[in-house]
C-alpha positions in Angstrom: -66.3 -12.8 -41.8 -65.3 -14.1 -38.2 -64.0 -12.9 -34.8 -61.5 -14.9 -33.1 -63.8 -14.9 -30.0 -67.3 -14.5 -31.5 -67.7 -16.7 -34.5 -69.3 -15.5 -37.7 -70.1 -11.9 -37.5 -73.5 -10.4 -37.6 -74.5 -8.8 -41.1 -74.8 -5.4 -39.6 -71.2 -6.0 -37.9 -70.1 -6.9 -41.9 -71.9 -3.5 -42.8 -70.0 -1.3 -40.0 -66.3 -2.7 -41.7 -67.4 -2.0 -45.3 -69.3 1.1 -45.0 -69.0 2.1 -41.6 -70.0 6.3 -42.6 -73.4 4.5 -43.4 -73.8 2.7 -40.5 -72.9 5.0 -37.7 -74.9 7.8 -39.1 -77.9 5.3 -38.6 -76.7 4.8 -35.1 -75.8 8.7 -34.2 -79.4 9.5 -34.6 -80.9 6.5 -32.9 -82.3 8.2 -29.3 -81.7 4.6 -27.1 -78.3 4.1 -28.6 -74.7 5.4 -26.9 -72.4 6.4 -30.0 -68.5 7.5 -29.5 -66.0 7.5 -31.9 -62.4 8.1 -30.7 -59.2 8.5 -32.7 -55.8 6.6 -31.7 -55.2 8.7 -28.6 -58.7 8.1 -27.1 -59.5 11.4 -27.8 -63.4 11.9 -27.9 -63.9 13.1 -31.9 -68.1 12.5 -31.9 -70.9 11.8 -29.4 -74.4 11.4 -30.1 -76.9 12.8 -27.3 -77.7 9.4 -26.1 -74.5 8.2 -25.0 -73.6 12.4 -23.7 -76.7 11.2 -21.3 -75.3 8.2 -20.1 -72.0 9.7 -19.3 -73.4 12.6 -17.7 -71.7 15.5 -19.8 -72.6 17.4 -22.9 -71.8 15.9 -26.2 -69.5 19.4 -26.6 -67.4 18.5 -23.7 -66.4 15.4 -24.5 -64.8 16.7 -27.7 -61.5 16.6 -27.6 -61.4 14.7 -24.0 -60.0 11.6 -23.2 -61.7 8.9 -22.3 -60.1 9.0 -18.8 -61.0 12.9 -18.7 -64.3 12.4 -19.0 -65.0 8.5 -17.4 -62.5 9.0 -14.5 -61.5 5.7 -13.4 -64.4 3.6 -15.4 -61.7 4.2 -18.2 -60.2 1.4 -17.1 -63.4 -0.7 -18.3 -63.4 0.3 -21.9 -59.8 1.4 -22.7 -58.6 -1.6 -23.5 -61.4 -2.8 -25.8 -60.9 0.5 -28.1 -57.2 -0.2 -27.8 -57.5 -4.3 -29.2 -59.5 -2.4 -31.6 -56.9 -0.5 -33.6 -54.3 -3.5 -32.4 -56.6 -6.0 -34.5 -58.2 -3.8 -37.1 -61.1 -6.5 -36.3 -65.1 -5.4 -34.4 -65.1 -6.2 -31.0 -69.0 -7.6 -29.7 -71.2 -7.4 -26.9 -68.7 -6.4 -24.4 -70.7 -6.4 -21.1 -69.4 -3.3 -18.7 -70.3 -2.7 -15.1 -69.0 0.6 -13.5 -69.4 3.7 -11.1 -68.8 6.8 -13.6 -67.9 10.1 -11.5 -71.7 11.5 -13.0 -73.2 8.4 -11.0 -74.2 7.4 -7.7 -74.8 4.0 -8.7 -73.1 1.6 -10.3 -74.1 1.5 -14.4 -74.4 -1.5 -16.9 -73.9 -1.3 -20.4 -73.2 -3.7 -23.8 -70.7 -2.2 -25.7 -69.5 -3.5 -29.6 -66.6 -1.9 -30.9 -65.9 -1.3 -34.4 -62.6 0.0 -36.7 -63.0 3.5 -39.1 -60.2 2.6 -41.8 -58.6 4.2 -44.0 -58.5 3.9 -48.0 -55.0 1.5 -47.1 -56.8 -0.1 -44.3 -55.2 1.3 -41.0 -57.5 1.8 -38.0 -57.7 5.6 -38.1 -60.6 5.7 -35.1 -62.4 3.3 -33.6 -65.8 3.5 -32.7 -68.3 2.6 -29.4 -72.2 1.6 -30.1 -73.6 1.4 -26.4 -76.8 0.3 -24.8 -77.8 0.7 -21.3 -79.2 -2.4 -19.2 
């Protein structure tokens, strides 16, 4: 498998297209690691703790939030790699992010990959966010 802007895809990047249920319950439990999954609207449908820590709000009030609602203006940063995301159907990598969120005094830096939830026909139904802090 390949990415337009990557190359060949990581195995684990192969595993989150194929069984992506497997993979992010993996992830959702891993302390160091950000997890978000949003549906089409950017509505917030699961956060792990981890990433609720980076953001700076409970993992029950991002539920049902926006990405906006809950990263103010740093929405800007990540809105449109969830939105190529269900426009491509395809994992986006590494993304490198550098923002001020509203819970911050100072100015954050994070690698964020990207990665479709399908369907059984193969629509993007939600997309989720795997996020580490650097």
């Amino acid at each position: 498998m390949k990415d337009e802007v990557m190359g060949p895809l990581p195995k684990w990047a192969e595993l989150a297209q194929r069984d992506p249920e497997e993979l992010l319950a993996a992830f959702m439990s891993t302390p160091d690691i950000g997890v978000a999954i949003c549906n089409d609207q950017l509505r917030y449908e699961a956060v792990n703790e981890a990433l609720a820590r980076m953001n700076g709000v409970s993992p029950a009030t991002h539920l049902g939030k926006t990405l906006r609602e809950i990263l103010g203006d740093a929405a800007n940063a990540v809105e449109p790699s969830f939105q190529r995301v269900f426009v491509t159907g395809q994992p986006l990598l590494n993304v490198e992010v550098s923002v001020e969120l509203p819970t911050r005094t100072e100015m954050g830096h994070w690698v964020e990959s990207y990665f479709p939830v399908k369907d059984d026909t193969g629509r993007v139904k939600r997309v989720s966010a795997v996020v580490i802090e650097i």
